[in-house]
ZAVO-67968 format. One record per residue: residue in three letters; x negated, y negated, z negated of N, C-alpha, C in turn. Coordinates in pm, whole numbers, plus 50000, padded with zeros to 5 digits. Each point is the difference from the previous one (the first is absolute). Layout:
! ZAVO-67968
ALAXYZXYZXYZ...
END
This chain:
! ZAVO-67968
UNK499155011950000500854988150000499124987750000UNK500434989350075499004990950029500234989649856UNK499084991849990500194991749892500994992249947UNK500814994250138500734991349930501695008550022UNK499835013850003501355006749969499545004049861UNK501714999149916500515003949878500695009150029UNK500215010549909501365008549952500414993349874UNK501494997050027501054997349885500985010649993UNK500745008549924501055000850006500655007050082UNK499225012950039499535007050104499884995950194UNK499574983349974499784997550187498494994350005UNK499744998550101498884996750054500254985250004UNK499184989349944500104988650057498724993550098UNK500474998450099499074991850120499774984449999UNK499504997249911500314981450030499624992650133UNK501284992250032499764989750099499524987249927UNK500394992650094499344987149891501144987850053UNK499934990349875501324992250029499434985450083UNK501174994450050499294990250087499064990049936UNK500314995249847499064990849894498915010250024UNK499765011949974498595006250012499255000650141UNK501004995850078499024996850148499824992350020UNK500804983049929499474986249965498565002649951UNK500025010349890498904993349893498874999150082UNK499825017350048499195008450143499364988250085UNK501274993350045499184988850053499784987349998UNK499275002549850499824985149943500804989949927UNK501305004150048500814987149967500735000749868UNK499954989749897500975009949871500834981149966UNK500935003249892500594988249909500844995550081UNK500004985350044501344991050079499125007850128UNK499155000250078500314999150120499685013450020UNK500335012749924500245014050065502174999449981UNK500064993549914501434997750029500564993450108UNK498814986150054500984998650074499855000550209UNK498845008749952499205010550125500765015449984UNK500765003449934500405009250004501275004650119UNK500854990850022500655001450078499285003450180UNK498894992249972499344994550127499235016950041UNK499545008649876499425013250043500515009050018UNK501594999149991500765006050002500165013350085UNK499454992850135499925011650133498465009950023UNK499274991349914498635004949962500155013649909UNK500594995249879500115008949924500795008750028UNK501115003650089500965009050023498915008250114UNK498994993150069499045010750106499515006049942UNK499684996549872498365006149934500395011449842UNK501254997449989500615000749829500625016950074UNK499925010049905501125008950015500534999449832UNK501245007250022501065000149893499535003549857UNK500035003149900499885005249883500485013849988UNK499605011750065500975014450014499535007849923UNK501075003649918499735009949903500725014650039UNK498675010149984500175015650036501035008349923UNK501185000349963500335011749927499335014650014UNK499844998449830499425013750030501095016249992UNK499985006050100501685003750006499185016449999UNK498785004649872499825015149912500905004349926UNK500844991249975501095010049920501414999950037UNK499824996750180501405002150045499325011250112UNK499015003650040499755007650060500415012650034UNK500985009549888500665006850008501384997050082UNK500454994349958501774988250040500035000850148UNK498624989350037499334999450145499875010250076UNK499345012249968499735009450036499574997850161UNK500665005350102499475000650162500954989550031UNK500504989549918500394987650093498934988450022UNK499894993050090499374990050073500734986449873UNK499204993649944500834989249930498664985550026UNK501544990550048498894988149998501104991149916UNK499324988649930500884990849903499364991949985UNK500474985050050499854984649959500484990249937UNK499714996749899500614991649918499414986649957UNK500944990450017499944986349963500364991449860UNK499014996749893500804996049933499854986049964UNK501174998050016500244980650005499564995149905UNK499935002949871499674988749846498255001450030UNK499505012150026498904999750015498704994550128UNK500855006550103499465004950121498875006449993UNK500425011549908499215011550097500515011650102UNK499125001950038500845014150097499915013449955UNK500825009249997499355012549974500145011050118UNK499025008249983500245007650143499695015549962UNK500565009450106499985014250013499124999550120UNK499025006049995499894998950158499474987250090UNK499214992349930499494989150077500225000450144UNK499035006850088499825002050134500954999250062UNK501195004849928501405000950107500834990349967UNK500144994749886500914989749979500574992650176UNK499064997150052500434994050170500275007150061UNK500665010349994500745011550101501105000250038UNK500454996850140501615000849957500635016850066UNK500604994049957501655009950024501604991750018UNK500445011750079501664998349993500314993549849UNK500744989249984500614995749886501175010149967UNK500555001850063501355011749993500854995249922UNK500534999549836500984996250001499854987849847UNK498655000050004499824990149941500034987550068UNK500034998850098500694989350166501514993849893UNK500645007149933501684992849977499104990349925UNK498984998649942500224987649907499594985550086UNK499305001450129500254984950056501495000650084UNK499985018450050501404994550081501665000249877UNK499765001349892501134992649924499764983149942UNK498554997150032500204986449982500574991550164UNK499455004950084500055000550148501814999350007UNK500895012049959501234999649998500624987349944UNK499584999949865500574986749965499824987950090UNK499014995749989499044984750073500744997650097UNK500665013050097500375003750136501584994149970UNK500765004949903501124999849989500915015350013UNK498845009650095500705013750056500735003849857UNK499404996749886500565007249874500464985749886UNK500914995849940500544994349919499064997849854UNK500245015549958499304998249849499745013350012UNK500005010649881499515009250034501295010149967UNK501034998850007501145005249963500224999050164UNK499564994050130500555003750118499985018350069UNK501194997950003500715014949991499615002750164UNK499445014050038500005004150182501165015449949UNK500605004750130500435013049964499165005850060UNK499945011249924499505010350127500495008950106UNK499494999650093500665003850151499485012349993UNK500115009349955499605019250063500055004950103UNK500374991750089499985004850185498834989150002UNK499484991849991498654989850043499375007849912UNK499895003649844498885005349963500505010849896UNK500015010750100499885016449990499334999749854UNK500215005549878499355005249871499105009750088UNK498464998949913499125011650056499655008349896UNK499315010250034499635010449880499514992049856UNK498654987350052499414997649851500814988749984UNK501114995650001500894991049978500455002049849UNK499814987349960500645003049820500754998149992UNK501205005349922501344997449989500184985449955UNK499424995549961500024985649989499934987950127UNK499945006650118499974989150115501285004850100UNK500855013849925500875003750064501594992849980UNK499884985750002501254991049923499604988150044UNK500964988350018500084987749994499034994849900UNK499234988150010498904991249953500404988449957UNK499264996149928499654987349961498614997950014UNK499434985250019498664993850009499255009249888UNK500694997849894499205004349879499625016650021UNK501485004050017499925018050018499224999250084UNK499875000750103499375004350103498314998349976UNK499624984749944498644996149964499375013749885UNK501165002049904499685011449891499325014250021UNK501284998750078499985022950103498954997050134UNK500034984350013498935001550168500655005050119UNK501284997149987500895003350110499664996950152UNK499355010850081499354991450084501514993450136UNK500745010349945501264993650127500574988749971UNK499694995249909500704987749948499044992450045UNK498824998449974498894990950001499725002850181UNK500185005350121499825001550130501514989950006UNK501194999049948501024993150051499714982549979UNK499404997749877499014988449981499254996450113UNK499135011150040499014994950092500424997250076UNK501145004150069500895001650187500464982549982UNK500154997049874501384985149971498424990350022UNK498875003649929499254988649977499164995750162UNK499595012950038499134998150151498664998649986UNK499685006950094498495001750011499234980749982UNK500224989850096499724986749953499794994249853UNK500755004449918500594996149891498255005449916UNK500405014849996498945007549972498394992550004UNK499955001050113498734995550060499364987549940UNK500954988150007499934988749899499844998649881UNK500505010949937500325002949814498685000849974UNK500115019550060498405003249995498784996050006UNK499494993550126499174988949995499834990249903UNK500964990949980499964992349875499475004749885UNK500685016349953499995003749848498425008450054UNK499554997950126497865003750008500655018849931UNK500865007750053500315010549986499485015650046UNK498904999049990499105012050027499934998450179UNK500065001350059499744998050134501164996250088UNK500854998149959501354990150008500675007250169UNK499525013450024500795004950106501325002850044UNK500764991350049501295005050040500264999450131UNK499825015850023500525005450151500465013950012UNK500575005150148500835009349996501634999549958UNK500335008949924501124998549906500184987549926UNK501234992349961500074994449901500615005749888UNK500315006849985500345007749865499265012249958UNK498804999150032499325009949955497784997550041UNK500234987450004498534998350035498905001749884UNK501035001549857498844999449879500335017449959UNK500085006550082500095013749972498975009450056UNK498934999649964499085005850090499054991050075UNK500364994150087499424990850104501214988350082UNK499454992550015498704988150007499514997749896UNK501064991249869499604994049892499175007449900UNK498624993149988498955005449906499894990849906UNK499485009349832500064985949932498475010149926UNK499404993749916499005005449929500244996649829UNK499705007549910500285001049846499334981049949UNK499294995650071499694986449961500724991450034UNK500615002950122500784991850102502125001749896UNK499455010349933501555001749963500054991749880UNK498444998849949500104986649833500274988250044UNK499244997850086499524987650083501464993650009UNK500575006750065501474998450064501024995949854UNK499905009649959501064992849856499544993249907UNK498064997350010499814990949897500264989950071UNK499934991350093500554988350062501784998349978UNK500375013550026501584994249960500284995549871UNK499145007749918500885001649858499124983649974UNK498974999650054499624984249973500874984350018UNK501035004750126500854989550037498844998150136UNK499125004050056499694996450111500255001250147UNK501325006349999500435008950085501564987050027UNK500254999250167501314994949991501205005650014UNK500185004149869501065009849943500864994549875UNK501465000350007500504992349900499835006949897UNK500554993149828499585007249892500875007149971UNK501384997450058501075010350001500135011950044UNK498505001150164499775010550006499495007949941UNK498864993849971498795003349868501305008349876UNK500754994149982500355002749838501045011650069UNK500015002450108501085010750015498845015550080UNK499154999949986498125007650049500345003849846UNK499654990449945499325005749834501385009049901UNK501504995050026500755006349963499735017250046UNK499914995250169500655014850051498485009449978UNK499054998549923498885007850049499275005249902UNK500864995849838499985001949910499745016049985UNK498805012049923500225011650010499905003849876UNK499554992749876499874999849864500074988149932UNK500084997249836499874990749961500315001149838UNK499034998349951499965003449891499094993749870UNK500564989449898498744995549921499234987450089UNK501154995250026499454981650087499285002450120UNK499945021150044499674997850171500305004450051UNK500054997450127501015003550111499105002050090UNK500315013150031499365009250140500734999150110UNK499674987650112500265002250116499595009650126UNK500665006950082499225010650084501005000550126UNK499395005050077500915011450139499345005350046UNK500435012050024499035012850059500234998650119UNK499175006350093500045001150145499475018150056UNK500495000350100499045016349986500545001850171UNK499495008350054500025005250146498755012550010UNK500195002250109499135012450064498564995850068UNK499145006549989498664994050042499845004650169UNK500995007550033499845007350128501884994050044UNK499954994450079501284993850001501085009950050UNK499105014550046501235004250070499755018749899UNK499244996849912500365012949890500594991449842UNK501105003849999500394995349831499885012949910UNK499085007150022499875016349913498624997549960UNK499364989950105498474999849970499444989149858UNK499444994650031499054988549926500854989849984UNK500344989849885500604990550011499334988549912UNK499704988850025499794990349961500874990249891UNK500024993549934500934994149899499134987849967UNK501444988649907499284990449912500984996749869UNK499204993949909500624991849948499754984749955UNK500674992950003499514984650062500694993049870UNK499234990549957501114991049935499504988149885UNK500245000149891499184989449888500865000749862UNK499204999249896500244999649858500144985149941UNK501504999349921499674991949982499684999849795UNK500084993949960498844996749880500224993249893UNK500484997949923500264991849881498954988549989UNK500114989749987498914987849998498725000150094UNK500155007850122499095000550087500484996950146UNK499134998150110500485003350107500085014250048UNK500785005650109500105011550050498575004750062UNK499595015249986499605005950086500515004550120UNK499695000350081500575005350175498935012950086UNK500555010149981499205011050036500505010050120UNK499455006550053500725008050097498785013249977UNK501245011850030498855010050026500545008050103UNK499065009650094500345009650139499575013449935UNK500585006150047499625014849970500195007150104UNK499295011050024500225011550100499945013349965UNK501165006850034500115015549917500335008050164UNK499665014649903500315008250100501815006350042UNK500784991649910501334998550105500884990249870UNK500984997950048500974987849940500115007049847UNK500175013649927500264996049869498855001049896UNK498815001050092498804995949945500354984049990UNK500004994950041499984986949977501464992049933UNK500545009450033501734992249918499764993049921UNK499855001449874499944991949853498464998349996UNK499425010450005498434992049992499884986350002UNK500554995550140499564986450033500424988849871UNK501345000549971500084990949825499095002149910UNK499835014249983499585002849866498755000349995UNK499235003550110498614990450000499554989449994UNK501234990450079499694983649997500155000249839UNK500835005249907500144998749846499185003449965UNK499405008350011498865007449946498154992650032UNK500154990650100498974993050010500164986749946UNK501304995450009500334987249928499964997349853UNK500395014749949499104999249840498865002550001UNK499145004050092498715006349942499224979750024UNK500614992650081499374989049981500414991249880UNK501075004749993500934990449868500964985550054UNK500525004850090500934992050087501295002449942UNK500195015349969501325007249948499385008049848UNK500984998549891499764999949861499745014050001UNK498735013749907499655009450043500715010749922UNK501664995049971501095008149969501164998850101UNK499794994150109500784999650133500755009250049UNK499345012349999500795010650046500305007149864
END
């Protein structure tokens, strides 16, 4: 381990260095590293990498077993990062159905959806129930239901109302993993075009949850209602899973998954983390994907270490 990494608390710490420490670096300190600071701004963002801290993930290694796990996390009061998997953090993948949380802000903004009580029926001659269909997407929706169960027929009738244009604009704006929309419009974040990467998925909601995003707060406050997956003892576990097939045309084979989302914190700001996983078929990865993001979120101390 090189010198200036620590272990705390079972992670690796890597120090970056903060922009006052690349003032000092070069020379400048007191009133005029304050008020040269703005001015190095683009200097220091070439030369500076992040503060990333390694979880050390020896005593989930069993849990893990032959899954592929990468995990990035942001945390706002602090800013540090923590990571699974350095190297890959920039990888993307299919978003799959962690996609509803810009396209239910997208619905709103749009108007296609009211609030989140907007009711679709479901049509069973347009979309046939299939074998891995949960009985839960076999019924009429709501914004909320559908965001919950991941209804993907509900969320393709969204896409058909909003339009590929619409999309394209959002995306771009919200800098959305590679912001591809083509082919299908109700199905472009399923597989292919749309790629997003586990940094690109913090990235993305730490700007929203910042207010930097042009998104109303009504939408905002109707995201954080519907995405709610725990909460307990002043915190609240936001999430949505996503999951698909790594071979688009075997669903028996390999499947890919996520879980995406942010903690929020009693007298702190939120953490915002996402993690990908890859198993060797969908119920390898079913619940894993929560209960690992839980299971790494206490081992940093984001989530209290009686959580589960």
């Amino acid at each position: 381990m090189s010198e200036p990494d620590k272990v705390k608390g079972g992670i690796v710490r890597r120090r970056g260095h903060s922009r006052r420490a690349f003032m000092r670096q070069a020379g400048v300190s007191g009133l005029a590293a304050s008020a040269s600071l703005s001015l190095a701004s683009n200097a220091w963002s070439a030369l500076v990498t992040p503060d990333y801290i390694d979880i050390d993930t020896s005593s989930l290694n069993a849990k893990i077993d032959d899954r592929d796990v990468v995990f990035f996390a942001q945390d706002k009061a602090s800013d540090e990062y923590y990571v699974v998997q350095r190297d890959r953090i920039h990888d993307r993948h299919s978003p799959w159905s962690t996609f509803k949380i810009p396209n239910l802000l997208i619905a709103l903004e749009t108007g296609v959806a009211a609030d989140l009580e907007h009711k679709k029926a479901w049509d069973a001659e347009k979309y046939p129930p299939r074998d891995y269909w949960p009985k839960a997407w076999q019924g009429d929706q709501t914004l909320r239901s559908a965001f919950k169960h991941s209804v993907v027929w509900y969320f393709k009738e969204i896409a058909l109302e909003v339009g590929p244009e619409r999309y394209r604009k959002d995306l771009a704006n919200f800098r959305y993993g590679n912001s591809q929309v083509s082919g299908k419009v109700d199905e472009f974040w399923l597989g292919e075009p749309l790629q997003i990467s586990p940094i690109e998925q913090v990235k993305f909601l730490s700007t929203l949850l910042a207010g930097e995003l042009e998104i109303s707060e009504r939408s905002i406050d109707a995201l954080k209602e519907a995405s709610i997956s725990n909460a307990r003892d002043g915190f609240v576990l936001h999430g949505k899973t996503g999951a698909g097939p790594a071979d688009l045309t075997n669903f028996q084979g390999e499947f890919e998954g996520w879980f995406t989302g942010w903690v929020e914190r009693p007298d702190r700001a939120p953490l915002v983390y996402a993690l990908y996983v890859r198993g060797k078929d969908f119920p390898s990865i079913r619940t894993f994907r929560r209960e690992m993001s839980e299971d790494l979120l206490m081992k940093i101390g984001a989530l209290p270490p009686d959580w589960k």
